[in-house]
C-alpha positions in Angstrom: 0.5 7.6 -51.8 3.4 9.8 -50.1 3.1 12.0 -47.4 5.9 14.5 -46.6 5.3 16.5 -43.2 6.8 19.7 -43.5 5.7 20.7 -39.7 3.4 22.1 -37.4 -0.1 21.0 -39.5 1.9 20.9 -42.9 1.8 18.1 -44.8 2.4 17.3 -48.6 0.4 14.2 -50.4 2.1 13.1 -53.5 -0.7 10.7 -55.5 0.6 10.4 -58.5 2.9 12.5 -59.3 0.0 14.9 -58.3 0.9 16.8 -54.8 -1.6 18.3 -52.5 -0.1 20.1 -50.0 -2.0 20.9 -47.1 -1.8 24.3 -44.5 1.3 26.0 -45.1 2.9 27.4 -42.6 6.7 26.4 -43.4 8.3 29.9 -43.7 7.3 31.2 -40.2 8.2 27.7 -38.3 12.0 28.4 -37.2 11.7 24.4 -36.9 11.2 24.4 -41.0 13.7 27.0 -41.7 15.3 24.2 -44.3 12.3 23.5 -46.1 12.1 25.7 -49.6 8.7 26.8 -50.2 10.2 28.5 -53.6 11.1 25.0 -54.7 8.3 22.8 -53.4 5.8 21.2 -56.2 2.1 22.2 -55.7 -0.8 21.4 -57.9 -3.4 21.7 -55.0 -3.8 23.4 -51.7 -5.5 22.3 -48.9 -6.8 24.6 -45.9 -9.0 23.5 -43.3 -9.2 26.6 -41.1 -8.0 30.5 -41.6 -5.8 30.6 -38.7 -2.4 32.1 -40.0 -0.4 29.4 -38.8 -2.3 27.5 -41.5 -2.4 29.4 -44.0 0.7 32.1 -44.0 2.1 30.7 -47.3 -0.7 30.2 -49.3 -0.6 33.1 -51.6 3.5 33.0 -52.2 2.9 29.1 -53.2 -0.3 29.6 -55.1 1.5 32.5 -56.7 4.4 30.5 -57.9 2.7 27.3 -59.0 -1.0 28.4 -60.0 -2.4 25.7 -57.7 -5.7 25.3 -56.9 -6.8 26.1 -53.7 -9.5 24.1 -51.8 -11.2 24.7 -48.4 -14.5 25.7 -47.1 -16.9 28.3 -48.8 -15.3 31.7 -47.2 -11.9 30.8 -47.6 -12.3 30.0 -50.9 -14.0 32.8 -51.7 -11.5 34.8 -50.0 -8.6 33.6 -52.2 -10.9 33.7 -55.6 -11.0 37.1 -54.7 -7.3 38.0 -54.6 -7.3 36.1 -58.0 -6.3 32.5 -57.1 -8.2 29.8 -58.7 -10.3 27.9 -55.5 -12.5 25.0 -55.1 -15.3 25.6 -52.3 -16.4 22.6 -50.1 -18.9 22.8 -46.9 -19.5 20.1 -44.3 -20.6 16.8 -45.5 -19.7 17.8 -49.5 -17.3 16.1 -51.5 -15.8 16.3 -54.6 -13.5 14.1 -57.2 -10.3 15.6 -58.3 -7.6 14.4 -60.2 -5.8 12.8 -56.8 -8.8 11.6 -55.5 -11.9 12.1 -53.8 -11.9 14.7 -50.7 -15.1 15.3 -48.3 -14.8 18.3 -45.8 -16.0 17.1 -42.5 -16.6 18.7 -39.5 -13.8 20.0 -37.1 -14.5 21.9 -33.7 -12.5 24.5 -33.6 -12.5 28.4 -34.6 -11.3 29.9 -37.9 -10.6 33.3 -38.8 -8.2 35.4 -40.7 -4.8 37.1 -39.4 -6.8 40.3 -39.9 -9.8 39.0 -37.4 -12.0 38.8 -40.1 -14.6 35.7 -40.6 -12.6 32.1 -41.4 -16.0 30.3 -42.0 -16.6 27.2 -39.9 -13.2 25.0 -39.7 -13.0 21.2 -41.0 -10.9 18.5 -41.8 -10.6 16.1 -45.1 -11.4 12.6 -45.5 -9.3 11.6 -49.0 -9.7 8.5 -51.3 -7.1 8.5 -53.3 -5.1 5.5 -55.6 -6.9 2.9 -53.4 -5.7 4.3 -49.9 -7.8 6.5 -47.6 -6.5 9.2 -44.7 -8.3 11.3 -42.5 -6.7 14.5 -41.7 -8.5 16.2 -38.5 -7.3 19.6 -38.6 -7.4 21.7 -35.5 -10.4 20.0 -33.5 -11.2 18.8 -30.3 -12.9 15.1 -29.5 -16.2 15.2 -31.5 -18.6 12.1 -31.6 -19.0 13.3 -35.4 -15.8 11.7 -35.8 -17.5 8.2 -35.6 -19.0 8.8 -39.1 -16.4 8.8 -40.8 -15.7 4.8 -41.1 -19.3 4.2 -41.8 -18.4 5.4 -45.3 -14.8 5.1 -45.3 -12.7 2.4 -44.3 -9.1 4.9 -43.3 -5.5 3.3 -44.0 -4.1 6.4 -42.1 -5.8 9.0 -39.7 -3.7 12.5 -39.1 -4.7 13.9 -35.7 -3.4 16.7 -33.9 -1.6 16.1 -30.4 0.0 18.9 -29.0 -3.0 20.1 -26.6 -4.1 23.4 -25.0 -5.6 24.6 -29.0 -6.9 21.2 -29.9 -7.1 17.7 -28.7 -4.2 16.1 -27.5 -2.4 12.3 -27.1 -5.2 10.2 -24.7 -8.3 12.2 -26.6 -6.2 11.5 -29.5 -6.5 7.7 -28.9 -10.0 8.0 -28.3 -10.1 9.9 -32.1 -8.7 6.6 -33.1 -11.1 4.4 -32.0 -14.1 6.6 -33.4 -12.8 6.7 -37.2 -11.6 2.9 -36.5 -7.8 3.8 -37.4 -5.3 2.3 -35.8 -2.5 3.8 -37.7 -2.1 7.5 -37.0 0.2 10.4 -37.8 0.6 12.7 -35.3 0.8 16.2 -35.9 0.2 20.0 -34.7 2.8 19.4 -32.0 6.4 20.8 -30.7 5.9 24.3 -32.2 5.9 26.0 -30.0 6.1 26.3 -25.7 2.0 25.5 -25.5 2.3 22.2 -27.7 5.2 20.6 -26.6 4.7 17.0 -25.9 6.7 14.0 -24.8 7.4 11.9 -27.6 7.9 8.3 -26.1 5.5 9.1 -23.6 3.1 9.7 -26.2 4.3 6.7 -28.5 4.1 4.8 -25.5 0.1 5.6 -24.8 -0.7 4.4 -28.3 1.3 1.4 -28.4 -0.2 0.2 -25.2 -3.7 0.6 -26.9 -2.5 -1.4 -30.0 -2.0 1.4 -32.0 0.9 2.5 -33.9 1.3 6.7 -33.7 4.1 8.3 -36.2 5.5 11.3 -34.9 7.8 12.2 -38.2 10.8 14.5 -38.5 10.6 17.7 -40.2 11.2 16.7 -44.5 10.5 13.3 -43.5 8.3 11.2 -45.8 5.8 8.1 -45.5 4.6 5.6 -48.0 1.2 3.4 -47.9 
């Protein structure tokens, strides 16, 4: 399993030679201006929230590569809609695709479209896929319902927000951690912009004094497990 992060909450999982790429916003993050979302392999699309700097490529990338888009019941509805082929999920479901298995799970957060109207309720995914298993949070805050997770999952790799101020960030972060019993984490949904700004070694620094290992990964840059 390879994960790319393209910025922001963007990420691409490459299981394989089957890529999932997860809330697109590459074309609108000046940070991601060398990342080509023309050229960029898509078989799947995942969305945990409507927010548009989650979703503002979705429908150029679906467009181009006929990928499949999944997320909760309203947003996929909202795509099948406008003609894209969609997969809905809602809390606690799951379902096995090609790459894997992927449960939506609960996120707190909010979720709506650019144009205000209704997002259904946000998540995040839980993936099994080619004997490794990640958690990626989404937008949430601390939620005990985190601590479900590794009662049915044993995670290789949990992606958690960090930035603060619109979702959790590096010491709730850690606590996230210990709840889904993951001491490997990617950070992400930091440094975009003024209100999510963090620290980096300051933040690398909390985790590694907890015994845990946090990524924070350059913009293109890739990880294997």
């Amino acid at each position: 399993m390879k994960i790319t992060f393209y910025g922001h909450a963007s990420l691409s999982i490459e299981v394989n030679d089957i890529h999932v790429l997860v809330d697109p916003f590459i074309s609108g993050n000046p940070k991601a201006s060398h990342i080509n979302i023309e050229t960029l392999p898509v078989d799947y699309i995942l969305l945990t929230h409507a927010h548009q700097d989650h979703i503002l490529d979705v429908e150029t990338i679906a467009k181009r590569t006929n990928a499949v888009i999944i997320s909760n019941f309203e947003i996929a509805t909202h795509y099948d809609k406008l003609g894209f082929e969609s997969h809905p999920l809602n809390h606690g479901g799951h379902w096995e695709f090609e790459f894997g298995t992927v449960k939506y799970v609960n996120a707190i957060h909010t979720s709506s479209f650019p144009d205000g109207s209704y997002g259904g309720q946000p998540g995040g995914f839980v993936i099994e896929g080619e004997h490794k298993n990640i958690y990626i949070a989404g937008d949430t805050a601390l939620t005990l319902d985190m601590k479900l997770i590794p009662m049915r999952t044993k995670l290789d790799l949990a992606i958690l927000p960090i930035g603060d101020n619109f979702t959790m960030g590096i010491d709730d972060a850690i606590l996230a951690s210990d709840f889904v019993d993951c001491d490997k984490v990617l950070g992400y949904h930091f440094d975009t912009f003024g209100y999510i700004e963090i620290d980096h070694e300051k933040a690398k620094r909390k985790f590694f004094d907890k015994n845990k290992d946090l990524m924070l990964l350059e913009i293109g840059e890739s990880l294997e497990l």
